[in-house]
C-alpha positions as CSV (number, residue, x, y, z in Angstrom):
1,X,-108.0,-62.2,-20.3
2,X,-109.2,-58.4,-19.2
3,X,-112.5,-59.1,-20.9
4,X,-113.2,-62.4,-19.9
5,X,-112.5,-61.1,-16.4
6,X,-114.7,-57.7,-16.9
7,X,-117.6,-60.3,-18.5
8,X,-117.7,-62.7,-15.2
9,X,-117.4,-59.4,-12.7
10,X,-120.5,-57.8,-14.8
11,X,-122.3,-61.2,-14.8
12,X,-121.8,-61.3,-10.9
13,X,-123.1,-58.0,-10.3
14,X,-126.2,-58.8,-12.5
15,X,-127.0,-61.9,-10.8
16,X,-126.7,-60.4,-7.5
17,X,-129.4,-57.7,-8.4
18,X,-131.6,-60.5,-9.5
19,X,-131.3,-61.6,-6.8
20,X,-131.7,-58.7,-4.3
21,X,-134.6,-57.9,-6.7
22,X,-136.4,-61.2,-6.2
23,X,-135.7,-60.9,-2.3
24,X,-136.9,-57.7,-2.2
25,X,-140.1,-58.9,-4.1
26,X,-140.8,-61.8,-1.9
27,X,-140.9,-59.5,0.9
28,X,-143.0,-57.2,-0.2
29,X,-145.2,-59.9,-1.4
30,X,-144.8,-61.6,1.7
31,X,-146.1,-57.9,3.9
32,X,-148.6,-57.6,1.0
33,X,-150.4,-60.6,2.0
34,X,-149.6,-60.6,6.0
35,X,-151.7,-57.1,5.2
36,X,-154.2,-58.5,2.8
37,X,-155.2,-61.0,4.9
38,X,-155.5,-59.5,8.4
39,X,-157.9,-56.2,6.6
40,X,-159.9,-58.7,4.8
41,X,-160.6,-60.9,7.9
42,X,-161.3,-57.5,9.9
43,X,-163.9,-56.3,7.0
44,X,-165.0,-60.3,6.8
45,X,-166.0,-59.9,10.6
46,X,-167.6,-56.4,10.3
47,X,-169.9,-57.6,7.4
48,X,-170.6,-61.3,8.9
49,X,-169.0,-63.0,6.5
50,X,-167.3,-66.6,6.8
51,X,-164.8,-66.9,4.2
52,X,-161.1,-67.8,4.2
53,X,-158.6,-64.4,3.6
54,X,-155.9,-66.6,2.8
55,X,-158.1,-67.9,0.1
56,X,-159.9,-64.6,-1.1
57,X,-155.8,-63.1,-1.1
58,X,-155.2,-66.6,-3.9
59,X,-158.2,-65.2,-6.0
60,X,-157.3,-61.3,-6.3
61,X,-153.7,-62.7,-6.7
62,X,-154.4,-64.8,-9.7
63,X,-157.2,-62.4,-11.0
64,X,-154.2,-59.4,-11.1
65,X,-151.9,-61.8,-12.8
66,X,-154.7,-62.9,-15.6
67,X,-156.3,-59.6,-16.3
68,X,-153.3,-58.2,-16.8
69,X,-151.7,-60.7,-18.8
70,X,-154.7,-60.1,-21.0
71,X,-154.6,-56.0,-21.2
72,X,-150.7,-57.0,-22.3
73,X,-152.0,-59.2,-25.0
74,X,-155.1,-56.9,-26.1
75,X,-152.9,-53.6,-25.9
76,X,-149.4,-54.1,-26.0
77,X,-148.7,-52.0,-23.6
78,X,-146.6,-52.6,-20.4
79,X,-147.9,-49.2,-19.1
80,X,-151.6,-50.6,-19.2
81,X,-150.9,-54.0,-17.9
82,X,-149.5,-52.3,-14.6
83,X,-152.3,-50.0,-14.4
84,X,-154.8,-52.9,-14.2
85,X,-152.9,-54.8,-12.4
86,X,-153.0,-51.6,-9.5
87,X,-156.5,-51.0,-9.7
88,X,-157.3,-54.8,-9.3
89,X,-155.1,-54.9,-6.1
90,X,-157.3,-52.1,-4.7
91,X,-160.6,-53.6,-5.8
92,X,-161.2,-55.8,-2.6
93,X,-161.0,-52.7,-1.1
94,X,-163.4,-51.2,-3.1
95,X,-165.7,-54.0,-2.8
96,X,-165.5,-54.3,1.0
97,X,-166.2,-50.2,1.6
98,X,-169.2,-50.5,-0.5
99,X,-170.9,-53.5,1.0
100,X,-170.0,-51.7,4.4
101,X,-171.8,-48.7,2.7
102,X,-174.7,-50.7,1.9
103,X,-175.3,-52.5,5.2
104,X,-175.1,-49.6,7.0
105,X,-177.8,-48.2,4.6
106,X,-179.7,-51.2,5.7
107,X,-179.4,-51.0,9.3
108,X,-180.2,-47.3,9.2
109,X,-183.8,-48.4,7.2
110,X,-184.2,-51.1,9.9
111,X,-183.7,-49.1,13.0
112,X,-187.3,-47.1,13.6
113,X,-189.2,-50.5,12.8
114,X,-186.9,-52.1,15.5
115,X,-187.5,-49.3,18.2
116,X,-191.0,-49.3,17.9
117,X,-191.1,-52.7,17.9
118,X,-188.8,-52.7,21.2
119,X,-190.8,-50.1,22.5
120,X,-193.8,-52.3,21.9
121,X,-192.3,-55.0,23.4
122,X,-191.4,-52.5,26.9
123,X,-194.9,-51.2,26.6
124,X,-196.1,-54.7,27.4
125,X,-194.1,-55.4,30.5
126,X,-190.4,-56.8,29.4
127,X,-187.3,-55.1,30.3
128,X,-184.8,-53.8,27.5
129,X,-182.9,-56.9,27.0
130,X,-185.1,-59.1,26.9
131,X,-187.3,-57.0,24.3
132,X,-184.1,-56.6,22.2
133,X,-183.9,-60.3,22.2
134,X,-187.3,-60.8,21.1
135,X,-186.6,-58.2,18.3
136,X,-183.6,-60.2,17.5
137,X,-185.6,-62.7,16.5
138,X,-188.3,-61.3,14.5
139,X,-185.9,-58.7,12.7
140,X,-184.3,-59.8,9.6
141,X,-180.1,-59.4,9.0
142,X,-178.3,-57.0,9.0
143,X,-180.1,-55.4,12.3
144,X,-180.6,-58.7,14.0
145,X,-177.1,-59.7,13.3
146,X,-175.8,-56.9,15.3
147,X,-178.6,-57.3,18.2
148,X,-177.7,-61.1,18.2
149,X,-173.9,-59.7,18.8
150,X,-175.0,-57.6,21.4
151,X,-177.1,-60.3,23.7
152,X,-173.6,-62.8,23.0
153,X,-171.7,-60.2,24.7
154,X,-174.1,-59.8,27.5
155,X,-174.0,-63.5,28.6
156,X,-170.2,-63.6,28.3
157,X,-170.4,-60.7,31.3
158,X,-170.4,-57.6,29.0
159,X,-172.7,-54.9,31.0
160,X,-175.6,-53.6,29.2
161,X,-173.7,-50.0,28.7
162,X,-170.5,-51.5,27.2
163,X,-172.4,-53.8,24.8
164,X,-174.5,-50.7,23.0
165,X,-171.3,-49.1,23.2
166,X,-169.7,-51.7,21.2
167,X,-172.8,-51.3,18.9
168,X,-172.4,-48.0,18.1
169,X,-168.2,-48.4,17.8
170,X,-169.4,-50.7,14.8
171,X,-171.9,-49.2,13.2
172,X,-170.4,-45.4,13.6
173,X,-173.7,-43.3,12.0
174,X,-175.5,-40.5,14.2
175,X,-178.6,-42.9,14.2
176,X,-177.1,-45.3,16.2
177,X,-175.3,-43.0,18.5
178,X,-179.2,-42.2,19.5
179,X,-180.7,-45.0,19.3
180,X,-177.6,-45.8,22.4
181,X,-178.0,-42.9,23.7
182,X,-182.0,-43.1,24.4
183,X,-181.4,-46.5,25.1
184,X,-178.7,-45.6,28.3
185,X,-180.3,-42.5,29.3
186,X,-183.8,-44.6,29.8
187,X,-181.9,-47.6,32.0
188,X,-179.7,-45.5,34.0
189,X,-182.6,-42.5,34.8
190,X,-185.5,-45.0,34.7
191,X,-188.2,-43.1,32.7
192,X,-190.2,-44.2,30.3
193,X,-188.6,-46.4,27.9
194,X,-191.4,-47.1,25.6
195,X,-192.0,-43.1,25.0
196,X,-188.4,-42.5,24.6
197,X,-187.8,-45.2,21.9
198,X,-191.2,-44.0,20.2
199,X,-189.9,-40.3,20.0
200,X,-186.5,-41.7,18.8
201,X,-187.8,-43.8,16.1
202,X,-190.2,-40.9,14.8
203,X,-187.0,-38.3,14.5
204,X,-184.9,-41.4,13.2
205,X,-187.6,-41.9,10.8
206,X,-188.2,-38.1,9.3
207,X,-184.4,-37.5,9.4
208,X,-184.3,-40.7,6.8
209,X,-187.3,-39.3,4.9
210,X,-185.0,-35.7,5.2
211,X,-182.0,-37.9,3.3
212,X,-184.0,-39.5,0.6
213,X,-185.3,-36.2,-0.4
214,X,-181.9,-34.3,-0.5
215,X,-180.8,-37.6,-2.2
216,X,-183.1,-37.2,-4.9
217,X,-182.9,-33.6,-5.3
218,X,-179.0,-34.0,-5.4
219,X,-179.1,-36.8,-8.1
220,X,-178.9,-34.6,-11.1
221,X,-175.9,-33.3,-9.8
222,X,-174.5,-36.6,-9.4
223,X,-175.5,-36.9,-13.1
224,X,-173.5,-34.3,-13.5
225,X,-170.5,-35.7,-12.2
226,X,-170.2,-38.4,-14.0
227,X,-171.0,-36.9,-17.7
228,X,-168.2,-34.3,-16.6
229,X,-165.7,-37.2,-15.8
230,X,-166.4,-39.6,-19.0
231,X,-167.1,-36.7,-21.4
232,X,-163.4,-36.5,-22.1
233,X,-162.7,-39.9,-22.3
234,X,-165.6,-40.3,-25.0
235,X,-164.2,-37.4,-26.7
236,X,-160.6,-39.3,-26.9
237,X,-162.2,-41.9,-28.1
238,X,-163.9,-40.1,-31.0
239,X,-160.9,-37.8,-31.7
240,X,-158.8,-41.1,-32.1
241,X,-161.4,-42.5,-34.6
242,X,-161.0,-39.2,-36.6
243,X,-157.7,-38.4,-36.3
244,X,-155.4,-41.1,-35.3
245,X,-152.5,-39.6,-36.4
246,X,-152.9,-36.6,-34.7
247,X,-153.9,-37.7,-31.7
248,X,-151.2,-40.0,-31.7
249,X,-148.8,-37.7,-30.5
250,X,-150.8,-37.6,-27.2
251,X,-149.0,-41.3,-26.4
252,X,-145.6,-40.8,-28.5
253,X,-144.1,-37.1,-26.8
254,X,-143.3,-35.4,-23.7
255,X,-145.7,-32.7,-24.2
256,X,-148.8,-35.1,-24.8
257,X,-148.1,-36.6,-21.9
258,X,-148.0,-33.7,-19.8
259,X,-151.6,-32.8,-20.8
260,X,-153.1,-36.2,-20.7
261,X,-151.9,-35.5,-16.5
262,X,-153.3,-32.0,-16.3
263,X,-156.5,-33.4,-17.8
264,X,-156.5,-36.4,-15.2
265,X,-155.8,-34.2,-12.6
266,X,-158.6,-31.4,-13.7
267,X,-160.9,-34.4,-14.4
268,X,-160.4,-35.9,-10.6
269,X,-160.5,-32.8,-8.9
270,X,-163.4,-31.3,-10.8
271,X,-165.9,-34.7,-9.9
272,X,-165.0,-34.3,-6.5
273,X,-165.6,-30.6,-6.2
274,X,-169.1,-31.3,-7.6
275,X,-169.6,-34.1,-5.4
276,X,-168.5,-32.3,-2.5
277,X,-171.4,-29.7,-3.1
278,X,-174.3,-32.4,-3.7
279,X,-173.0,-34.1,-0.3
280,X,-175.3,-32.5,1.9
281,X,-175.2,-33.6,5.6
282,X,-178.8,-33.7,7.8
Protein backbone atom coordinates (compact mmCIF):
# COMPACT_ATOMS: atom_id res chain seq x y z
CA UNK A 1 0.00 0.00 0.00
CA UNK A 2 3.23 2.39 0.95
CA UNK A 3 4.38 1.86 -2.65
CA UNK A 4 1.39 2.18 -4.47
CA UNK A 5 0.93 5.38 -2.54
CA UNK A 6 4.81 6.60 -3.04
CA UNK A 7 4.17 5.53 -7.12
CA UNK A 8 0.89 7.89 -7.54
CA UNK A 9 2.60 10.84 -5.27
CA UNK A 10 5.80 10.58 -7.68
CA UNK A 11 3.52 10.27 -10.81
CA UNK A 12 1.77 13.59 -9.51
CA UNK A 13 4.82 15.47 -8.99
CA UNK A 14 6.05 14.38 -12.54
CA UNK A 15 2.94 15.41 -14.22
CA UNK A 16 2.85 18.60 -12.60
CA UNK A 17 6.49 19.51 -14.01
CA UNK A 18 5.23 18.56 -17.36
CA UNK A 19 3.13 20.61 -17.04
CA UNK A 20 4.74 23.71 -15.56
CA UNK A 21 7.33 22.89 -18.25
CA UNK A 22 4.95 23.10 -21.14
CA UNK A 23 3.41 26.38 -19.52
CA UNK A 24 6.58 27.75 -19.10
CA UNK A 25 7.34 26.87 -22.87
CA UNK A 26 4.24 28.32 -24.31
CA UNK A 27 5.14 31.52 -22.69
CA UNK A 28 8.29 31.87 -23.80
CA UNK A 29 7.14 30.85 -27.20
CA UNK A 30 4.34 33.09 -26.84
CA UNK A 31 7.11 36.43 -25.86
CA UNK A 32 9.31 34.89 -28.62
CA UNK A 33 6.92 35.63 -31.22
CA UNK A 34 5.17 38.93 -29.69
CA UNK A 35 9.23 39.86 -30.11
CA UNK A 36 9.77 38.29 -33.41
CA UNK A 37 7.12 39.86 -34.98
CA UNK A 38 7.18 43.49 -33.78
CA UNK A 39 11.53 43.56 -34.79
CA UNK A 40 10.72 42.01 -38.06
CA UNK A 41 7.92 44.47 -38.98
CA UNK A 42 10.23 47.45 -37.60
CA UNK A 43 13.30 46.06 -40.01
CA UNK A 44 10.28 45.27 -42.80
CA UNK A 45 9.51 49.10 -42.55
CA UNK A 46 13.15 50.38 -42.51
CA UNK A 47 14.00 48.28 -45.69
CA UNK A 48 10.51 48.85 -47.66
CA UNK A 49 9.46 45.68 -47.52
CA UNK A 50 5.62 44.45 -47.56
CA UNK A 51 5.55 41.09 -46.03
CA UNK A 52 3.56 39.54 -43.21
CA UNK A 53 5.85 38.97 -39.69
CA UNK A 54 3.33 36.73 -38.52
CA UNK A 55 4.04 34.76 -41.62
CA UNK A 56 8.00 35.23 -41.97
CA UNK A 57 7.86 34.08 -37.73
CA UNK A 58 5.75 30.51 -39.34
CA UNK A 59 8.75 30.04 -41.86
CA UNK A 60 11.87 30.48 -39.38
CA UNK A 61 9.69 28.50 -36.90
CA UNK A 62 9.28 25.49 -39.11
CA UNK A 63 12.76 25.95 -40.82
CA UNK A 64 14.35 25.60 -36.95
CA UNK A 65 12.19 22.57 -36.38
CA UNK A 66 13.29 20.81 -39.89
CA UNK A 67 16.89 21.65 -40.01
CA UNK A 68 17.32 20.50 -36.81
CA UNK A 69 15.40 17.46 -37.01
CA UNK A 70 17.79 16.71 -39.87
CA UNK A 71 21.31 17.58 -37.93
CA UNK A 72 19.66 14.93 -35.29
CA UNK A 73 19.16 12.36 -37.97
CA UNK A 74 22.61 13.11 -39.91
CA UNK A 75 24.68 13.38 -36.43
CA UNK A 76 23.05 11.92 -33.66
CA UNK A 77 23.73 14.37 -31.57
CA UNK A 78 21.29 16.31 -29.31
CA UNK A 79 24.10 18.83 -28.63
CA UNK A 80 24.21 19.70 -32.49
CA UNK A 81 20.55 19.73 -33.10
CA UNK A 82 20.20 22.56 -30.45
CA UNK A 83 23.08 24.42 -31.88
CA UNK A 84 21.37 24.70 -35.24
CA UNK A 85 18.34 25.17 -33.99
CA UNK A 86 20.07 28.58 -32.07
CA UNK A 87 21.78 29.82 -34.87
CA UNK A 88 18.70 29.49 -37.18
CA UNK A 89 16.57 31.58 -34.58
CA UNK A 90 19.20 34.38 -34.92
CA UNK A 91 19.43 34.12 -38.75
CA UNK A 92 16.48 36.63 -39.51
CA UNK A 93 18.53 38.73 -37.62
CA UNK A 94 21.43 38.24 -39.48
CA UNK A 95 19.67 38.58 -42.65
CA UNK A 96 17.87 41.87 -41.84
CA UNK A 97 21.37 43.69 -40.50
CA UNK A 98 22.99 42.80 -43.72
CA UNK A 99 20.39 43.94 -46.21
CA UNK A 100 20.28 47.12 -43.86
CA UNK A 101 24.12 47.10 -44.43
CA UNK A 102 23.69 46.88 -48.10
CA UNK A 103 21.12 49.63 -48.63
CA UNK A 104 22.79 51.86 -46.74
CA UNK A 105 25.85 51.08 -48.98
CA UNK A 106 23.47 51.97 -51.71
CA UNK A 107 22.16 55.15 -50.66
CA UNK A 108 25.66 56.34 -49.70
CA UNK A 109 26.67 55.51 -53.79
CA UNK A 110 23.42 57.38 -54.75
CA UNK A 111 23.80 60.44 -52.70
CA UNK A 112 26.50 62.89 -54.85
CA UNK A 113 24.55 61.93 -58.17
CA UNK A 114 21.34 63.06 -56.27
CA UNK A 115 22.87 66.41 -54.96
CA UNK A 116 24.16 67.42 -58.05
CA UNK A 117 21.30 66.60 -59.62
CA UNK A 118 19.25 68.66 -56.95
CA UNK A 119 21.63 71.30 -57.27
CA UNK A 120 21.04 71.22 -60.98
CA UNK A 121 17.58 71.31 -60.48
CA UNK A 122 18.10 74.83 -57.83
CA UNK A 123 20.47 76.08 -60.39
CA UNK A 124 17.59 76.35 -62.75
CA UNK A 125 15.13 78.26 -60.70
CA UNK A 126 13.07 75.57 -58.36
CA UNK A 127 13.15 75.67 -54.63
CA UNK A 128 14.51 72.57 -52.53
CA UNK A 129 11.37 70.68 -52.36
CA UNK A 130 10.29 70.81 -55.33
CA UNK A 131 13.83 69.84 -56.84
CA UNK A 132 13.95 66.90 -54.32
CA UNK A 133 10.63 65.85 -55.78
CA UNK A 134 11.84 65.99 -59.25
CA UNK A 135 14.91 63.88 -58.03
CA UNK A 136 12.52 61.54 -56.55
CA UNK A 137 11.37 60.67 -59.60
CA UNK A 138 14.25 60.23 -61.75
CA UNK A 139 16.41 58.44 -58.91
CA UNK A 140 16.10 54.82 -58.70
CA UNK A 141 15.30 52.83 -54.98
CA UNK A 142 16.79 52.83 -52.35
CA UNK A 143 17.45 56.92 -52.46
CA UNK A 144 14.15 57.77 -54.03
CA UNK A 145 12.30 55.57 -51.58
CA UNK A 146 13.58 57.66 -48.79
CA UNK A 147 13.02 61.08 -50.73
CA UNK A 148 9.44 59.84 -51.64
CA UNK A 149 9.19 59.41 -47.60
CA UNK A 150 10.27 62.61 -47.07
CA UNK A 151 7.79 64.75 -49.51
CA UNK A 152 4.77 62.21 -47.77
CA UNK A 153 5.70 63.73 -44.59
CA UNK A 154 5.76 67.20 -45.88
CA UNK A 155 2.15 67.19 -47.17
CA UNK A 156 0.87 65.50 -44.00
CA UNK A 157 2.25 69.04 -42.22
CA UNK A 158 5.85 67.82 -41.37
CA UNK A 159 8.09 71.09 -41.73
CA UNK A 160 10.92 70.84 -44.04
CA UNK A 161 13.59 70.68 -41.00
CA UNK A 162 11.78 67.79 -39.22
CA UNK A 163 11.40 65.72 -42.38
CA UNK A 164 15.45 65.73 -43.15
CA UNK A 165 15.69 65.11 -39.68
CA UNK A 166 13.71 62.06 -39.84
CA UNK A 167 15.96 61.20 -42.92
CA UNK A 168 18.97 61.24 -41.28
CA UNK A 169 17.34 59.36 -37.89
CA UNK A 170 16.90 56.52 -40.62
CA UNK A 171 19.67 56.34 -42.50
CA UNK A 172 22.27 57.21 -39.43
CA UNK A 173 25.77 57.54 -41.65
CA UNK A 174 27.97 60.87 -41.54
CA UNK A 175 26.95 61.34 -45.25
CA UNK A 176 23.59 61.99 -44.61
CA UNK A 177 24.11 64.01 -41.53
CA UNK A 178 25.74 66.47 -44.35
CA UNK A 179 23.82 66.12 -46.90
CA UNK A 180 20.94 67.53 -43.86
CA UNK A 181 23.10 69.64 -42.67
CA UNK A 182 23.95 71.60 -46.11
CA UNK A 183 20.53 71.13 -46.95
CA UNK A 184 19.23 73.31 -43.45
CA UNK A 185 22.01 75.60 -43.28
CA UNK A 186 21.11 76.73 -47.11
CA UNK A 187 17.07 77.24 -46.28
CA UNK A 188 17.42 78.76 -43.06
CA UNK A 189 20.61 81.29 -44.06
CA UNK A 190 19.46 81.66 -47.75
CA UNK A 191 22.83 81.34 -49.60
CA UNK A 192 23.43 79.62 -52.39
CA UNK A 193 21.98 76.26 -52.53
CA UNK A 194 23.23 75.03 -55.73
CA UNK A 195 27.12 75.78 -54.63
CA UNK A 196 26.53 74.26 -51.30
CA UNK A 197 25.10 70.91 -52.55
CA UNK A 198 27.88 70.98 -55.36
CA UNK A 199 30.74 71.27 -52.64
CA UNK A 200 28.86 68.67 -50.62
CA UNK A 201 28.52 66.14 -53.22
CA UNK A 202 32.28 66.60 -54.33
CA UNK A 203 33.60 65.84 -50.54
CA UNK A 204 30.74 63.08 -50.37
CA UNK A 205 32.19 61.83 -53.44
CA UNK A 206 36.16 61.71 -52.64
CA UNK A 207 35.42 60.62 -49.01
CA UNK A 208 33.57 57.39 -50.91
CA UNK A 209 36.53 57.05 -53.33
CA UNK A 210 38.75 57.48 -49.66
CA UNK A 211 36.59 54.08 -48.47
CA UNK A 212 36.95 51.98 -51.50
CA UNK A 213 40.64 52.44 -51.40
CA UNK A 214 41.11 51.69 -47.62
CA UNK A 215 38.61 48.89 -48.50
CA UNK A 216 40.79 47.36 -50.87
CA UNK A 217 43.86 47.91 -49.19
CA UNK A 218 42.26 46.26 -46.00
CA UNK A 219 40.97 43.18 -47.99
CA UNK A 220 43.93 40.95 -47.44
CA UNK A 221 43.62 41.43 -44.00
CA UNK A 222 40.15 40.41 -44.11
CA UNK A 223 41.63 37.38 -45.93
CA UNK A 224 43.34 36.98 -43.16
CA UNK A 225 40.59 36.71 -40.85
CA UNK A 226 38.91 34.26 -42.16
CA UNK A 227 41.87 31.61 -43.09
CA UNK A 228 42.75 32.31 -39.18
CA UNK A 229 39.14 31.39 -38.15
CA UNK A 230 38.50 28.16 -40.58
CA UNK A 231 42.19 27.00 -40.39
CA UNK A 232 41.35 25.09 -37.20
CA UNK A 233 38.36 23.76 -38.17
CA UNK A 234 40.03 22.22 -41.42
CA UNK A 235 42.67 21.01 -39.33
CA UNK A 236 39.95 19.00 -37.08
CA UNK A 237 38.66 17.84 -39.88
CA UNK A 238 41.93 16.33 -41.27
CA UNK A 239 43.17 15.27 -37.72
CA UNK A 240 39.74 13.26 -37.43
CA UNK A 241 40.46 11.60 -40.88
CA UNK A 242 43.85 10.55 -39.56
CA UNK A 243 43.32 9.80 -36.25
CA UNK A 244 39.90 9.19 -35.23
CA UNK A 245 40.62 7.58 -32.23
CA UNK A 246 42.64 9.98 -30.94
CA UNK A 247 40.92 12.80 -31.61
CA UNK A 248 37.95 11.20 -30.30
CA UNK A 249 38.72 11.97 -26.93
CA UNK A 250 38.18 15.66 -27.85
CA UNK A 251 34.06 14.79 -27.75
CA UNK A 252 34.23 11.80 -25.03
CA UNK A 253 36.23 13.74 -21.77
CA UNK A 254 36.16 16.72 -19.67
CA UNK A 255 39.49 17.79 -20.60
CA UNK A 256 38.73 17.74 -24.51
CA UNK A 257 36.00 19.73 -23.89
CA UNK A 258 37.73 22.36 -22.05
CA UNK A 259 40.06 22.92 -25.02
CA UNK A 260 37.66 22.68 -27.88
CA UNK A 261 36.25 26.19 -25.56
CA UNK A 262 39.62 27.83 -25.22
CA UNK A 263 40.11 27.23 -28.89
CA UNK A 264 36.45 28.73 -29.66
CA UNK A 265 37.09 31.43 -27.48
CA UNK A 266 40.92 32.20 -29.00
CA UNK A 267 39.33 31.64 -32.46
CA UNK A 268 36.44 34.49 -31.84
CA UNK A 269 38.50 36.82 -30.18
CA UNK A 270 41.48 36.53 -32.48
CA UNK A 271 39.06 37.33 -35.93
CA UNK A 272 37.74 40.14 -34.20
CA UNK A 273 41.08 41.65 -33.07
CA UNK A 274 42.12 41.51 -36.74
CA UNK A 275 39.07 42.93 -37.86
CA UNK A 276 39.10 45.52 -35.50
CA UNK A 277 42.51 46.76 -37.04
CA UNK A 278 41.41 46.58 -40.88
CA UNK A 279 38.25 48.64 -39.75
CA UNK A 280 39.50 51.92 -40.49
CA UNK A 281 37.10 54.88 -40.14
CA UNK A 282 37.41 58.09 -42.87
Amino acid sequence: MIVIAFTVVIAAAVALLVWALADLGSQLLVAWRTRFTRETHHNLRELFLFADPSRLYAINLALMVLVAAGAWMLTHSLTVALVVAVLLAFMPRLVFGRLRRRRIDRIEQQLPDALLMIAGSAKAGLSLVSAVRQVSAELPPPLSQEFHLMQHEQRLGVTLDDSLENLSHRVPVQSVKLMVSAMRIASETGGGLAETLDRTAATLRSQHAMELKIRALTAQGKLQAWVVGLLPLFLLWALMKMEPEAMSLLWTTRIGWDVLVAVAIMEFFGVMLIRKIVAIDV
